[in-house]
C-alpha positions in Angstrom: -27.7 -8.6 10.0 -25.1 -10.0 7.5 -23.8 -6.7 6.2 -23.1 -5.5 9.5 -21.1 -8.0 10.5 -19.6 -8.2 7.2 -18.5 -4.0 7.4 -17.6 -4.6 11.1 -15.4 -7.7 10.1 -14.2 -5.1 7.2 -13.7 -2.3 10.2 -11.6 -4.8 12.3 -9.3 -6.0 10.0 -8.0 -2.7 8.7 -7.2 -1.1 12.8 -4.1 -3.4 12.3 -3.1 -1.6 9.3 -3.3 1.6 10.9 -1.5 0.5 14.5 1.7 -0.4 12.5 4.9 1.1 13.4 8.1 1.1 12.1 9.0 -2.3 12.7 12.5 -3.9 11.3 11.7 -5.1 7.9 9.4 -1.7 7.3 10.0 0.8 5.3 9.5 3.5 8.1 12.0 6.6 8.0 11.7 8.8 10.4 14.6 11.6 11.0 13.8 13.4 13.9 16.9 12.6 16.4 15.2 10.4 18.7 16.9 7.0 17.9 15.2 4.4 18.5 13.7 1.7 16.1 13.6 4.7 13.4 16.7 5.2 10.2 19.3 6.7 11.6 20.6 10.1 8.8 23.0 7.8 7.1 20.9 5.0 7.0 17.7 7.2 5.1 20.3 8.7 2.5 22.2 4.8 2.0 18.8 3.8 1.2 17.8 6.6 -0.6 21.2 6.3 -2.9 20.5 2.5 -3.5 16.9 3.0 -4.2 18.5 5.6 -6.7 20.9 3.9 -8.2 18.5 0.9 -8.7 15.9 3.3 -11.0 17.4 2.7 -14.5 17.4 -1.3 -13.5 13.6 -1.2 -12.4 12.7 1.4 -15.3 14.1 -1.7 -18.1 12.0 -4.2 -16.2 8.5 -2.4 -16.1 9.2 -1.5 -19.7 9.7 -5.0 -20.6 7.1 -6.0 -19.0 5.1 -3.6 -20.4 6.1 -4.8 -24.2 5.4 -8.3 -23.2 1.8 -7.4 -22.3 1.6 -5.2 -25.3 2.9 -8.4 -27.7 0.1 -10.5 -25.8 -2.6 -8.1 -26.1 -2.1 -7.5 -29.6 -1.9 -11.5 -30.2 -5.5 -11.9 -29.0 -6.7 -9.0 -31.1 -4.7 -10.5 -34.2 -6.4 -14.2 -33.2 -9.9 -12.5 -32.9 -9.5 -11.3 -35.8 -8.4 -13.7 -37.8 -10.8 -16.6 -36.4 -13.6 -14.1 -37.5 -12.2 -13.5 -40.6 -14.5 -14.5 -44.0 -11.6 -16.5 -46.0 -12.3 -20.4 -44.7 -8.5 -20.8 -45.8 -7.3 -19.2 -42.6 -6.4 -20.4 -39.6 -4.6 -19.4 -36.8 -1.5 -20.9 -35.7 -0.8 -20.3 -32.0 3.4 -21.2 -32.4 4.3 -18.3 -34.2 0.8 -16.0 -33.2 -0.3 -15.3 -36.6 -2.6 -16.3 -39.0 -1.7 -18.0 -41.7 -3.9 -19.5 -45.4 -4.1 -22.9 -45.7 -3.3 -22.9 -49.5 0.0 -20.8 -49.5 0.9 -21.2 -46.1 1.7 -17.3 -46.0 0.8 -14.7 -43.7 -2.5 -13.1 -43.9 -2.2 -9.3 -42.8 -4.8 -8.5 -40.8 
């Protein structure tokens, strides 16, 4: 009885999703002369030129982004790898993310 009423709970809540109409706030375009609540011409290629113009801008962030999670990712491997490391001497120092002898105080390449 449960998964019924969980797949019909599942059913009902997406019928919404699937009603919508181009509302304001939407991202609705629809060019086919009738007016209404739809983008006028001008309005559809404003927005197109600003979504446009605004590609190199969101391109730098995802790529940022992208070599932030990259930097992180390879700090966990690096940290793995030196905690599992056979030389008692090293230790990982989470500051600078990298693993560094006791003795020396030097960088241990991984």
């Amino acid at each position: 009885m449960l998964p019924v009423t969980m797949l019909i709970f599942a059913g009902a809540w997406q019928v919404p999703l699937f009603a919508a109409t181009c509302t304001e706030g939407s991202t609705c375009v629809t060019v086919d002369g009738s007016g209404g609540a739809a983008m006028s011409k001008e309005q559809a290629r404003e927005s197109k030129e600003q979504w446009d113009e605004t590609k190199s801008l969101r391109k730098k962030v995802n790529t940022r982004t992208e070599k932030e999670f990259d930097k992180q990712d390879r700090a966990i491997d690096d940290e793995e790898q030196c905690n599992d490391i056979n030389n008692v001497n090293a230790y990982w120092e989470q500051s600078t993310r990298k693993c560094i002898d006791r003795k020396t105080g030097h960088r241990i390449n991984l």
